[in-house]
C-alpha positions as a Markdown table, in Angstrom:
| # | Residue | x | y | z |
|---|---|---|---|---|
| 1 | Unk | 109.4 | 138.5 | 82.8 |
| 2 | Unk | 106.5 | 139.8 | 81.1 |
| 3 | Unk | 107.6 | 139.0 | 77.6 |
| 4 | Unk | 106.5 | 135.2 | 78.2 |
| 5 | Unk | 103.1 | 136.3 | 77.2 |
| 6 | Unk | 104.4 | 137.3 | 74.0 |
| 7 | Unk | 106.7 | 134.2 | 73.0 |
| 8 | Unk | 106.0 | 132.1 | 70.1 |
| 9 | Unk | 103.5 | 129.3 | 70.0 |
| 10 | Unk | 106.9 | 126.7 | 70.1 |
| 11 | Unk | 108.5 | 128.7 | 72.6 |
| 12 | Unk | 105.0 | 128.2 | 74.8 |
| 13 | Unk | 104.7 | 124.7 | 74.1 |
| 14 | Unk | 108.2 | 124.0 | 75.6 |
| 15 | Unk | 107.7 | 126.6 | 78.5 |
| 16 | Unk | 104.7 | 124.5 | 80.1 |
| 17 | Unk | 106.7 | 121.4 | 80.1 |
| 18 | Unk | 106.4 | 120.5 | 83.9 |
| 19 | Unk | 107.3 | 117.5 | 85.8 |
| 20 | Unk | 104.0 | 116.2 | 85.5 |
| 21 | Unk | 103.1 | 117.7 | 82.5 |
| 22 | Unk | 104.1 | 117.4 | 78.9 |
| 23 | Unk | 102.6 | 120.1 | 76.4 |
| 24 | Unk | 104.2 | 119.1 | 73.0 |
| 25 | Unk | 102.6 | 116.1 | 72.4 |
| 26 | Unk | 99.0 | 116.7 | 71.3 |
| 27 | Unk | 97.3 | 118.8 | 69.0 |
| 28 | Unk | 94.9 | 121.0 | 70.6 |
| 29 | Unk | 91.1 | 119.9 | 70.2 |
| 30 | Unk | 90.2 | 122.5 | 67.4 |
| 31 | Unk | 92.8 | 121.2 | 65.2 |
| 32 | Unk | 90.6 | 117.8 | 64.9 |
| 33 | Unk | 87.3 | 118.7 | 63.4 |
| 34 | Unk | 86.1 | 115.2 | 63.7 |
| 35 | Unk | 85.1 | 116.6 | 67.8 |
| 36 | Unk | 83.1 | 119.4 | 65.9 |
| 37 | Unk | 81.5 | 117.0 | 63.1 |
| 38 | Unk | 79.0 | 114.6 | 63.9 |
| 39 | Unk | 77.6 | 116.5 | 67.0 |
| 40 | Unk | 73.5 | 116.1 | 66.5 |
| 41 | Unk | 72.5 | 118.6 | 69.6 |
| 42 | Unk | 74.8 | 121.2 | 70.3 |
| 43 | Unk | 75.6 | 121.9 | 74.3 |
| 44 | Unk | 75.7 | 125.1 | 76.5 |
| 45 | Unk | 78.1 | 125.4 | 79.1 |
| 46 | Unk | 76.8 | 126.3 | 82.6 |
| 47 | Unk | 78.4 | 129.1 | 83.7 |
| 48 | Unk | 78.9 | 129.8 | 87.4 |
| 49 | Unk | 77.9 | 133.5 | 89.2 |
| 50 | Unk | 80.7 | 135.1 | 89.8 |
| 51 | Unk | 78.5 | 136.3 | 93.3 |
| 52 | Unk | 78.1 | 133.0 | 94.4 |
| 53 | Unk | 78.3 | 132.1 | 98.1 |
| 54 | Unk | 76.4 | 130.2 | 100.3 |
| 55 | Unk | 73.6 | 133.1 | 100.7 |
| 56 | Unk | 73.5 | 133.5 | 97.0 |
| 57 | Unk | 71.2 | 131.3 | 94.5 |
| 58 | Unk | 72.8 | 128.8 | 97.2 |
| 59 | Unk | 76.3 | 128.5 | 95.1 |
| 60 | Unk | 74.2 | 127.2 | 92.6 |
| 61 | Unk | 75.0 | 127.6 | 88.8 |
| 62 | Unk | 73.2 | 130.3 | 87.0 |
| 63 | Unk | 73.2 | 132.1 | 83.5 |
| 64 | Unk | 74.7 | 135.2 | 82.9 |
| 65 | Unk | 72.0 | 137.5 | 81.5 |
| 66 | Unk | 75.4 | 139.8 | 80.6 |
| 67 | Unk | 76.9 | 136.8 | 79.1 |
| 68 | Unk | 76.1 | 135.3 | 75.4 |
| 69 | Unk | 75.1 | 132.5 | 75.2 |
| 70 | Unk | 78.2 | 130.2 | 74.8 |
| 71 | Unk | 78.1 | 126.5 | 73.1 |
| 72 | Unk | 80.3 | 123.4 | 73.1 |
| 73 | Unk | 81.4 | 124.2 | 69.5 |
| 74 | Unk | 81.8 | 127.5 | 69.7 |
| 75 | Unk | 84.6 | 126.7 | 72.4 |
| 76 | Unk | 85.8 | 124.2 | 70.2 |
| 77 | Unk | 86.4 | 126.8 | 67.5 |
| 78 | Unk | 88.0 | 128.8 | 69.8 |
| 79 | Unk | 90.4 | 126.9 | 71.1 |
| 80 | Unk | 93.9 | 128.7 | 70.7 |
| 81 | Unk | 96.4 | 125.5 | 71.6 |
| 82 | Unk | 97.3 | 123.2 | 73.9 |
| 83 | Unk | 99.1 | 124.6 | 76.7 |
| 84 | Unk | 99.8 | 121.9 | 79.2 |
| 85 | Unk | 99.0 | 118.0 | 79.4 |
| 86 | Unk | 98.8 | 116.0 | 83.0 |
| 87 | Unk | 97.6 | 112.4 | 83.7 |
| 88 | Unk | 94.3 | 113.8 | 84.3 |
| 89 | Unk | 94.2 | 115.6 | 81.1 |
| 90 | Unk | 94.7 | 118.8 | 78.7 |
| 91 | Unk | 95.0 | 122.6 | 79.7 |
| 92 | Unk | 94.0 | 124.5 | 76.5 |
| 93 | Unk | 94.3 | 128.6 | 76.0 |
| 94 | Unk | 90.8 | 129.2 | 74.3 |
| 95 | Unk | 90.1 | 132.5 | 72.8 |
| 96 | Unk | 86.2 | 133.2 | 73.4 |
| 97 | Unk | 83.8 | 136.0 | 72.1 |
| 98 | Unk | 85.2 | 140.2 | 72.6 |
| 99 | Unk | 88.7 | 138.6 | 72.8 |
| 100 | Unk | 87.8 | 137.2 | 76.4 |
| 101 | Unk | 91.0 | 134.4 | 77.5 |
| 102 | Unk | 90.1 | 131.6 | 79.4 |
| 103 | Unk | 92.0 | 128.3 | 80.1 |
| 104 | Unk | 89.9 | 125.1 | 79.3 |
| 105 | Unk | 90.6 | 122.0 | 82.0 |
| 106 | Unk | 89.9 | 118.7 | 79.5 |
| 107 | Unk | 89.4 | 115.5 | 81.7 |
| 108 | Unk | 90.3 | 112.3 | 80.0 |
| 109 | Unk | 88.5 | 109.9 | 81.8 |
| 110 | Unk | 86.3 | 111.2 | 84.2 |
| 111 | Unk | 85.0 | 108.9 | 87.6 |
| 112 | Unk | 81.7 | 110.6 | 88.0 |
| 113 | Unk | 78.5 | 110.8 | 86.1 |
| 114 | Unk | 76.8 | 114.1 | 85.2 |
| 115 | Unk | 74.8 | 114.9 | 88.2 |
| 116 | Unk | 77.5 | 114.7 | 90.4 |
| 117 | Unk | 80.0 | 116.1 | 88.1 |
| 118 | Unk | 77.8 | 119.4 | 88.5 |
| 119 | Unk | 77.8 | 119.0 | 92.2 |
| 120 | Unk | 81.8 | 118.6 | 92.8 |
| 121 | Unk | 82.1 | 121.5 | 90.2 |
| 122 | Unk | 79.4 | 123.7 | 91.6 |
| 123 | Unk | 81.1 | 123.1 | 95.7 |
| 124 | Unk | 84.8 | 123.3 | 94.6 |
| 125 | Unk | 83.2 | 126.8 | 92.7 |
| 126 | Unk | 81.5 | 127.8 | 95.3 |
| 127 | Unk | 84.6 | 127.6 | 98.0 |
| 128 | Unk | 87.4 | 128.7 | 94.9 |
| 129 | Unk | 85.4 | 132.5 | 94.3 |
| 130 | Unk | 85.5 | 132.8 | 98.5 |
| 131 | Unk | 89.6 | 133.1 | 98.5 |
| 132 | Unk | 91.6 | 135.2 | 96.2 |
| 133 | Unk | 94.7 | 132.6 | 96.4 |
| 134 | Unk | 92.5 | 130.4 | 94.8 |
| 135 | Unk | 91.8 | 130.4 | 90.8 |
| 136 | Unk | 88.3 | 130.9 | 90.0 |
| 137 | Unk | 86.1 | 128.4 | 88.2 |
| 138 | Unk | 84.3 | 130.1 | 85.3 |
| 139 | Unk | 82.3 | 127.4 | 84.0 |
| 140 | Unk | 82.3 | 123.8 | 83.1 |
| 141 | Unk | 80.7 | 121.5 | 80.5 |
| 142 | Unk | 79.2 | 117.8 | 80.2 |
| 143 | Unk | 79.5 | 116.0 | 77.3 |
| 144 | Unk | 79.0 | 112.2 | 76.3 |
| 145 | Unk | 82.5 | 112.8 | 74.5 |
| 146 | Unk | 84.1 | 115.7 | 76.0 |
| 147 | Unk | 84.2 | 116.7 | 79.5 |
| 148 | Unk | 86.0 | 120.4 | 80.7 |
| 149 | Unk | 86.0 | 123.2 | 83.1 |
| 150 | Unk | 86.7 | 126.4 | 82.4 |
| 151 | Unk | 88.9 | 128.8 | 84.4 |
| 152 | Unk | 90.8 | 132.2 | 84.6 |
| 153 | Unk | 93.7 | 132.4 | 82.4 |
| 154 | Unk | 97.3 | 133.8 | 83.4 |
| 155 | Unk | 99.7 | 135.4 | 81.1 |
| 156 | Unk | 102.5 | 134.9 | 83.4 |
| 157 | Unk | 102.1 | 131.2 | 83.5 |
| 158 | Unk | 103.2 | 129.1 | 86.2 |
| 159 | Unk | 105.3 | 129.0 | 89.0 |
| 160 | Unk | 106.8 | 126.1 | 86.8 |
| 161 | Unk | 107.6 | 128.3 | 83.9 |
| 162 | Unk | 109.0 | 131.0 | 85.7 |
| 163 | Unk | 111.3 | 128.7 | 87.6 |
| 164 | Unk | 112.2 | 126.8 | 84.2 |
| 165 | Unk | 111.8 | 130.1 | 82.0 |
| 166 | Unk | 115.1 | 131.2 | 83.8 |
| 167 | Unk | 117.4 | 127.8 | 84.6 |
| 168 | Unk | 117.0 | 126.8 | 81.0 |
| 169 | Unk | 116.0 | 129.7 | 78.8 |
| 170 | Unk | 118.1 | 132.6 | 80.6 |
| 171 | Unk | 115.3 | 134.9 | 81.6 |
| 172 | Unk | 115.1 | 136.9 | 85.0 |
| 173 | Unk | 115.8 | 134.5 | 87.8 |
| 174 | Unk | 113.1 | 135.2 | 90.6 |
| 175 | Unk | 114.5 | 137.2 | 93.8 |
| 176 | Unk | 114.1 | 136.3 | 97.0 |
| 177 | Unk | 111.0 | 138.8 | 97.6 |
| 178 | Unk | 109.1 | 137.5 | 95.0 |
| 179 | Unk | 109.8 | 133.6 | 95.6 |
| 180 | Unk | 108.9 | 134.4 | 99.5 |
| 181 | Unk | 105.4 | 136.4 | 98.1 |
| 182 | Unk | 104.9 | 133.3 | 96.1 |
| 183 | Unk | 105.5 | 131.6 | 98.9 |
| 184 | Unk | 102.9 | 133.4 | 101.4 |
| 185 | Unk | 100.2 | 133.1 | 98.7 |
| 186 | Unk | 100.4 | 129.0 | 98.4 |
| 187 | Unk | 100.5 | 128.7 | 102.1 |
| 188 | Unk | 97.0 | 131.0 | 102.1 |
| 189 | Unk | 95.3 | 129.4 | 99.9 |
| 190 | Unk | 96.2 | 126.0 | 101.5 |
| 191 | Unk | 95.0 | 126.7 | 104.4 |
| 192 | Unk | 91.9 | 128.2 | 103.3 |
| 193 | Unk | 91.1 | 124.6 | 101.9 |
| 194 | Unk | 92.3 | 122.8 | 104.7 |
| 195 | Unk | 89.7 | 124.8 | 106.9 |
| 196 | Unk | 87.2 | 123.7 | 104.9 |
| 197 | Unk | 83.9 | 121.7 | 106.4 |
| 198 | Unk | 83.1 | 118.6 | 104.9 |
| 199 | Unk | 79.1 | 118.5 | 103.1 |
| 200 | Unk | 76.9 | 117.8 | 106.3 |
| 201 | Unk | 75.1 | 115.2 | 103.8 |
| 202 | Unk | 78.3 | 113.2 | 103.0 |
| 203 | Unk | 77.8 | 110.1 | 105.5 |
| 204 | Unk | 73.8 | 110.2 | 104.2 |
| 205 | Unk | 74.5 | 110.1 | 100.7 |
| 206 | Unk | 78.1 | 108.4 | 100.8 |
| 207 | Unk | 79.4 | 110.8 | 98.1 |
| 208 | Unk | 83.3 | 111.4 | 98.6 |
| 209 | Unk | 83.7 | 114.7 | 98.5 |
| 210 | Unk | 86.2 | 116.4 | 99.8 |
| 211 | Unk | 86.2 | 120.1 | 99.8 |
| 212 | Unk | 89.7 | 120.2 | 102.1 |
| 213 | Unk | 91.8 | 118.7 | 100.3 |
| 214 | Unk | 93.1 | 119.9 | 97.2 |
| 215 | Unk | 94.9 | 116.5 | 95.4 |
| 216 | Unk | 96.8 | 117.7 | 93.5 |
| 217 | Unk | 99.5 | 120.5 | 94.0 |
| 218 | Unk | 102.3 | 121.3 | 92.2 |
| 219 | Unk | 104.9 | 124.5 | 90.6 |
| 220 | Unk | 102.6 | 123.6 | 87.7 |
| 221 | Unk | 99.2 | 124.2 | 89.1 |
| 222 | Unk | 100.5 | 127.5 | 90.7 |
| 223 | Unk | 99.4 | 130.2 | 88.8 |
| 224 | Unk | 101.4 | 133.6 | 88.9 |
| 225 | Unk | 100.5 | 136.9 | 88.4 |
| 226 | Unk | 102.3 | 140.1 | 87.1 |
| 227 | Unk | 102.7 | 141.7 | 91.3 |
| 228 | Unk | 104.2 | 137.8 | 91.7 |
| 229 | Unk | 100.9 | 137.3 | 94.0 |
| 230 | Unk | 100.1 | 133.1 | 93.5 |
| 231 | Unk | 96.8 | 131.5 | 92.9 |
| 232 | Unk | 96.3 | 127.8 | 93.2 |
| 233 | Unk | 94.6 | 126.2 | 90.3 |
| 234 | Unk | 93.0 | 122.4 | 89.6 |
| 235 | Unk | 91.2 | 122.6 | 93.2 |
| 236 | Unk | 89.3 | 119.4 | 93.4 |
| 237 | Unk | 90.1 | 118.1 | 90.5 |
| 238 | Unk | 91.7 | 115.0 | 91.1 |
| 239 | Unk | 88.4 | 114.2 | 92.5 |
| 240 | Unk | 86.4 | 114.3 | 89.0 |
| 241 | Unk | 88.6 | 112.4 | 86.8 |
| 242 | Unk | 91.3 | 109.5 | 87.0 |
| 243 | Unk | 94.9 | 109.6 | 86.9 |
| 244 | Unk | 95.7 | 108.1 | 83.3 |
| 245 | Unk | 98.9 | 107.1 | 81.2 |
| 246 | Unk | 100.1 | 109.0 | 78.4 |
| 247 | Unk | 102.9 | 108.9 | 76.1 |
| 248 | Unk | 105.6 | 111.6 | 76.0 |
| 249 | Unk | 107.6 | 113.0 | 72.9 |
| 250 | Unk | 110.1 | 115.1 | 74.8 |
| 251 | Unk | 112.0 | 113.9 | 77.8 |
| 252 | Unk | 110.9 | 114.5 | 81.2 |
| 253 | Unk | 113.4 | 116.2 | 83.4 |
| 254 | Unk | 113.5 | 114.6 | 87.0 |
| 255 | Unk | 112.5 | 115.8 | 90.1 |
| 256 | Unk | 115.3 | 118.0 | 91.7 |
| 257 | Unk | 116.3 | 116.6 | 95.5 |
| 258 | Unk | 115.6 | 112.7 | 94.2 |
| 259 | Unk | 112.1 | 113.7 | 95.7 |
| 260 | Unk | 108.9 | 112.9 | 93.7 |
| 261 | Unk | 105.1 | 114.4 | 94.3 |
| 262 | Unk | 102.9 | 112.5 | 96.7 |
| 263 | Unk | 100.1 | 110.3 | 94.7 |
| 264 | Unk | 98.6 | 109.2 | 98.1 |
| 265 | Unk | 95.0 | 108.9 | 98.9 |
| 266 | Unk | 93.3 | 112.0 | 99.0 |
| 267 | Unk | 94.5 | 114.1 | 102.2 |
| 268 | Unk | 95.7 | 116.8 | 103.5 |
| 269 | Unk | 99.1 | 115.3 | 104.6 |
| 270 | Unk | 99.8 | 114.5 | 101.1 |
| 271 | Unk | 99.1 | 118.1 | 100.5 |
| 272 | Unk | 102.0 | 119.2 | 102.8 |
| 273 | Unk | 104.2 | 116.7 | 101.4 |
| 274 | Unk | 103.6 | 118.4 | 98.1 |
| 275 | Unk | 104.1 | 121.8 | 99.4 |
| 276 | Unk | 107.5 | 120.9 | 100.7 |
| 277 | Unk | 108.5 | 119.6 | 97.3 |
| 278 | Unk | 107.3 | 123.1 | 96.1 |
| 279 | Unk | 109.5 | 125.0 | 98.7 |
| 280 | Unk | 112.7 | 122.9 | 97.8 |
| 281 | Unk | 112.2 | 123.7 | 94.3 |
| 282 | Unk | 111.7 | 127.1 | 94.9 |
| 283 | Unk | 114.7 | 127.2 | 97.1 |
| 284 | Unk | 117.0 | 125.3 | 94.8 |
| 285 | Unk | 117.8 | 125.3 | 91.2 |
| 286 | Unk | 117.6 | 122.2 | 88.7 |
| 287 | Unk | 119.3 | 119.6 | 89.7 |
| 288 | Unk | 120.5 | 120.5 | 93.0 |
| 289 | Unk | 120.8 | 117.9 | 95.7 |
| 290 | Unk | 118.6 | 118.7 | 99.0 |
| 291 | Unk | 122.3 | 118.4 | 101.1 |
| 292 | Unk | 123.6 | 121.4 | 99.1 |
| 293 | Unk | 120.0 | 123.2 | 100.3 |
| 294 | Unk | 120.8 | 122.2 | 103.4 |
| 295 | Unk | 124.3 | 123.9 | 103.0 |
| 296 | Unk | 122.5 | 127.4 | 101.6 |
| 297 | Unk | 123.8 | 126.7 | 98.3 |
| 298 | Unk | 120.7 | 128.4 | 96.8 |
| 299 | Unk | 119.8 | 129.2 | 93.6 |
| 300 | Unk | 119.5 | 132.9 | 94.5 |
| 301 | Unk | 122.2 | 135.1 | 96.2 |
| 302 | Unk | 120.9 | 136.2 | 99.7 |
| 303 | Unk | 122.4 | 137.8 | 103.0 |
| 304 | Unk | 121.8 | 139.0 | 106.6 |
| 305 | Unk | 117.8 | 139.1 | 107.5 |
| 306 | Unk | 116.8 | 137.2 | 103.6 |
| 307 | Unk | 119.3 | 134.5 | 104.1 |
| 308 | Unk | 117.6 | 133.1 | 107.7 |
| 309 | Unk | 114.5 | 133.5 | 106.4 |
| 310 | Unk | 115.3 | 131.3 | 103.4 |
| 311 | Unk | 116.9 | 129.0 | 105.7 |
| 312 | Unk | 113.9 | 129.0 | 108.0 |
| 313 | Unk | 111.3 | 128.2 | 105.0 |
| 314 | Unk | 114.1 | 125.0 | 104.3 |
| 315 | Unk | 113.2 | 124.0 | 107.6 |
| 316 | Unk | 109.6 | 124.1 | 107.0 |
| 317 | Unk | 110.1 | 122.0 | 103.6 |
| 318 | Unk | 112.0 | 119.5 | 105.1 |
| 319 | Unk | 109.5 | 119.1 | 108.0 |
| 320 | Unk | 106.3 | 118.8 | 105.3 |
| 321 | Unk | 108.6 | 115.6 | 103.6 |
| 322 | Unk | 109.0 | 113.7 | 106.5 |
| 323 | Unk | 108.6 | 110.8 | 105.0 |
| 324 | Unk | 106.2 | 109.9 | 108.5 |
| 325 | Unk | 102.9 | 111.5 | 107.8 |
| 326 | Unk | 102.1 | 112.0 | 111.1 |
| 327 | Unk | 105.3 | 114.1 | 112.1 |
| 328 | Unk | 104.4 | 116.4 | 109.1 |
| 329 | Unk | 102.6 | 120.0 | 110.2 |
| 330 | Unk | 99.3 | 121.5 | 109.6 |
| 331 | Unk | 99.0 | 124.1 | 107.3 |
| 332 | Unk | 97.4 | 126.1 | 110.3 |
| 333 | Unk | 100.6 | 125.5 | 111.6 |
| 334 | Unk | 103.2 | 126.2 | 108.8 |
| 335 | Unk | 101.3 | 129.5 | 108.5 |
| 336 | Unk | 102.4 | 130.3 | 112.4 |
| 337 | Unk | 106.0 | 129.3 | 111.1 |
| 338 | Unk | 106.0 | 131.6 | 107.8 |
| 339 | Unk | 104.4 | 134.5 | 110.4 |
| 340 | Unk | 107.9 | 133.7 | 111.8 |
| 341 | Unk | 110.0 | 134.1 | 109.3 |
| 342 | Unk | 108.5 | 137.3 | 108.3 |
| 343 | Unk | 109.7 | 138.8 | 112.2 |
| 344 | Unk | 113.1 | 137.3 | 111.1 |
| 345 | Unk | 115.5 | 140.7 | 112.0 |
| 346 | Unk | 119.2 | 141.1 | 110.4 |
């Protein structure tokens, strides 16, 4: 499993190809040195404290006095390749100063202006470094031509590639353990969010922000590391820039279980829905139709105390895609279900 840190650059290109995203397509930004020429002022990123809380420089964004000072076009030098392309944008690998990895977030169109594309950043920060299912946001930048966030980067890749890595490349299909670990960490970090309280300000300044919702999860932006513990990444992102249309030069593989990711208004329902698409995927391989699911035709071999539980997190899937929002659960709740299926005896 670990040797998809060491494939080649190809290999990674094809390996980050998810439903929604399409890696092979565009050059990375360092490869077109009309972004670097022509800049008059040069721009410093604004780097978040990694101790930031709400009794800390109030969450706000502060220098590192450990830190060099770090520009726009020295990340744009950097940058190491494109590794993953949505409709909001381009996830880059960018090799930064004393070999330090990052992934760099590139919005295409974003909906805010500068002030309050700090603000989002700075709260989404703020609640991101207070839960360890969630992936931490490093830093960000503001440009008139190019807008990014920077965050942690994970060798191991995405729930998407591991899933993928092994029904179309023949690498270690994931047991039963590690999908359910998976699993227990999504769940955590969903909830977190959901339990979030909305800015007391909101109504007074009519800013719509919503720091309990994520907006945007799927296999893709579920980052895994090497113990198979899960962080969710893009937190509040969908609320910064615009869904957007881009062309593809390899074919998109379709949704398994003729299901498709909710692009609903911001909410927390469309969350769950998008958490039960996860769980099906996880549960099935490529391709499968949700009656063979249904059957316990999964992709993995399982028995006694394993295969209820599997068959108990089905159950929770196909109650977070009822396709009436209101019957779908809470995540408070579906973490009182999963606390059930780990009492699950042989």
């Amino acid at each position: 499993m670990l040797s998809r840190a060491f494939v080649t650059k190809h290999q990674v290109r094809r390996n980050f190809n998810d439903h929604e995203e399409n890696s092979c397509r565009s050059m990375s930004i360092h490869e077109h040195e009309e972004f670097i020429i022509g800049f008059k002022q040069d721009v410093p990123l604004i780097f978040f404290d990694e101790n930031s809380d709400p009794n800390h420089n109030h969450g706000k964004a502060v220098a590192h006095s450990c830190e060099p000072r770090l520009t726009l076009k020295e990340v744009l030098r950097a940058s190491a390749g494109v590794m993953g392309e949505s409709h909001f944008g381009m996830t880059e690998k960018v090799v930064l100063l004393k070999g330090k990895i990052c992934a760099l977030k590139r919005f295409r169109k974003v909906v805010v202006k500068n002030s309050e594309f700090g603000k989002r950043i700075e709260k989404f920060a703020r609640v991101s470094r207070q839960c360890k299912q969630l992936v931490p946001i490093t830093a960000y930048l503001y440009s008139k031509r190019i807008k990014f966030v920077v965050c942690d980067y994970y060798p191991m890749g995405s729930l998407a590639d591991l899933l993928s890595g092994a029904r179309d490349l023949g690498q270690t299909a994931l047991e039963w353990k590690q999908r359910l670990k998976i699993i227990l960490c999504i769940v955590n970090g969903l909830a977190f969010i959901h339990s979030q309280n909305q800015p007391k300000n909101q109504i007074k300044d009519h800013k719509d922000i919503y720091l309990n919702v994520h907006g945007n999860v799927k296999a893709s932006n579920i980052m895994i590391n090497i113990d198979f513990t899960a962080c969710l990444s893009d937190y509040g992102f969908a609320q910064l820039a615009e869904r957007t249309e881009f062309s593809d030069t390899w074919q998109k593989k379709p949704l398994p279980y003729e299901y498709a990711y909710s692009h609903e208004l911001l909410s927390q329902k469309s969350d769950v829905y998008n958490f039960g698409i996860i769980l099906l995927d996880i549960l099935g391989r490529q391709g499968m139709k949700k009656e063979e699911v249904e059957n316990g035709e999964f992709e993995f071999i399982v028995q006694g105390k394993e295969r209820k539980q599997a068959f108990n997190v089905l159950n929770i899937a196909l109650s977070c895609t009822n396709s009436d929002q209101e019957a779908r659960p809470t995540m408070k709740e579906i973490v009182i279900y999963l606390g059930d299926v780990l009492r699950v005896r042989n």
